[in-house]
N, C-alpha and C positions, 0 to 999 in steps of 0.2 A: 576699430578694435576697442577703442576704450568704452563704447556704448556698450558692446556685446558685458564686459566687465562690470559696466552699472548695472545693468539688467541682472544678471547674474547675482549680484551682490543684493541688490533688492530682490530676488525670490530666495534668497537663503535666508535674507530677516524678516520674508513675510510668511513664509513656513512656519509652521509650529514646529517646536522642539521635540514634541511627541512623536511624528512623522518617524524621526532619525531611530529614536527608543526602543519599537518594538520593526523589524526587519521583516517579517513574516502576520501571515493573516489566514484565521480559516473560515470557510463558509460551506454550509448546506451541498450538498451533490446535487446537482442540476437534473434535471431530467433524460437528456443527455447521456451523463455519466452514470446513473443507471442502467440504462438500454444500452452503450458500450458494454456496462461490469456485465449485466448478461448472455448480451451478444459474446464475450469473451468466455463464459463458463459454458455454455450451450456448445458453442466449439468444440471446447476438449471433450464435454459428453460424449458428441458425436462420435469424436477420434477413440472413445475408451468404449462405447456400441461396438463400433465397428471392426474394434482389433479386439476387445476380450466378451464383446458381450455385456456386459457391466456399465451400470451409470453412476452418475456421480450421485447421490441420495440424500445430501446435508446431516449423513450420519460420520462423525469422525471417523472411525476405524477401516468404512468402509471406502471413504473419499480421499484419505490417506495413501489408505494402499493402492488404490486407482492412478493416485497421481507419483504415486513409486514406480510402478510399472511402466508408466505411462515413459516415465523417465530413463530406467534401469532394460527395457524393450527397446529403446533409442525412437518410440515415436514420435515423442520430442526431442530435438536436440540445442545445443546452446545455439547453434546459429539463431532458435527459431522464438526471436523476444518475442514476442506478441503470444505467445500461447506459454512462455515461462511465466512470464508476468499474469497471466490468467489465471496458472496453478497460485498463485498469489492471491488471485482474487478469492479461490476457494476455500486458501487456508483463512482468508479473512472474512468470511461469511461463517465459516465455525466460528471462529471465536466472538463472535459476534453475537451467535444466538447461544452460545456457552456463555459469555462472560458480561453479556448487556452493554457492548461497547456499540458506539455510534460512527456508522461511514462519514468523510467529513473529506472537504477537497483542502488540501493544505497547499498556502502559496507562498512562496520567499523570493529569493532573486535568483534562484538556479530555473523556478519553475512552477509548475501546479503537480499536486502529486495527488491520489487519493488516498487516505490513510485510515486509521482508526482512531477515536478519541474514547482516551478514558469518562465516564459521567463524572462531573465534580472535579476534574485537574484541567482544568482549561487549557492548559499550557502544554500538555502532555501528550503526544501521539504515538504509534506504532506506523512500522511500515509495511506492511504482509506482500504489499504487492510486488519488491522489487526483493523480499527474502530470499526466494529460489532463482530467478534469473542473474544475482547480481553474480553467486556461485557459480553455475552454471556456465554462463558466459565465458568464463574465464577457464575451463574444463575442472573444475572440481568438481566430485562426486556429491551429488544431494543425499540428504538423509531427511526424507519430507517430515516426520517423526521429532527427527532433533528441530528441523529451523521451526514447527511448528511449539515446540516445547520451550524454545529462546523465545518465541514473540508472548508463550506463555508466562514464561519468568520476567519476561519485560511489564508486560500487565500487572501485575505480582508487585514490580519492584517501585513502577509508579504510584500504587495502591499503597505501599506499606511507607511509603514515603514521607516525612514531616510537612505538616502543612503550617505554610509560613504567613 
């Protein structure tokens, strides 16, 4: 018992301090996680082909109301994460080629998430992909419009932000 304790004791003073500092890390989208984000938007295409006719186009207005429908039709429904978290992905590929923000896999101790990083706030991400699911889930009604207009104002708010 008391070895386990010196051991112990000796990797917490041969740790850097920095280690403890920052709790989270992000890095580049794997290749992987690409072919997943599209494997996931390709999907809901599908399902918005198939029930309205309609694709999803990388035009706001249009891919918006796709993913309303999509919603407000029940062809999604909160049971069904993996295709809420998609509608996530799509809102995060607009804003993306709206606003110049960069995909980026963010990791902490809950987990690896995919997010959005502002250019220039290192420290600063959005989350698009769990916007509409975490709603949903839980049965509250989506307003694909507003949760995309919040992750707009979050942009916005990271942006106008002091830089220290």
């Amino acid at each position: 018992m008391i070895r386990y304790f010196v051991v112990l004791l000796a990797f917490c003073l041969l740790v850097p301090m920095s280690t403890y500092a920052q709790d989270w890390r992000s890095e580049p989208l794997s290749p992987i996680d690409r072919s997943y984000m599209q494997d996931q938007r390709n999907g809901l295409d599908e399902l918005a082909r198939r029930h309205f006719g309609r694709v999803l186009n990388g035009k706001k207005d249009n891919d918006l109301a796709v993913l309303q429908r999509l919603l407000d039709d029940g062809i999604v429904g909160q049971e069904q994460v993996a295709q809420l978290q998609a509608m996530g992905f799509v809102l995060g590929e607009l804003l993306k080629s709206e606003r110049g923000l960069i995909w980026t896999v963010y990791i902490d101790r809950y987990g690896r998430s995919r997010a959005l990083q502002v250019p220039g706030f290192e420290k600063d991400f959005i989350f698009p992909v769990t916007q509409i699911s975490r709603k949903a889930e839980v049965g509250i009604r989506v307003d694909v419009r507003k949760a995309y207009a919040d992750l707009e104002q979050a942009i916005e708010d990271i942006r106008n932000k002091p830089l220290l």
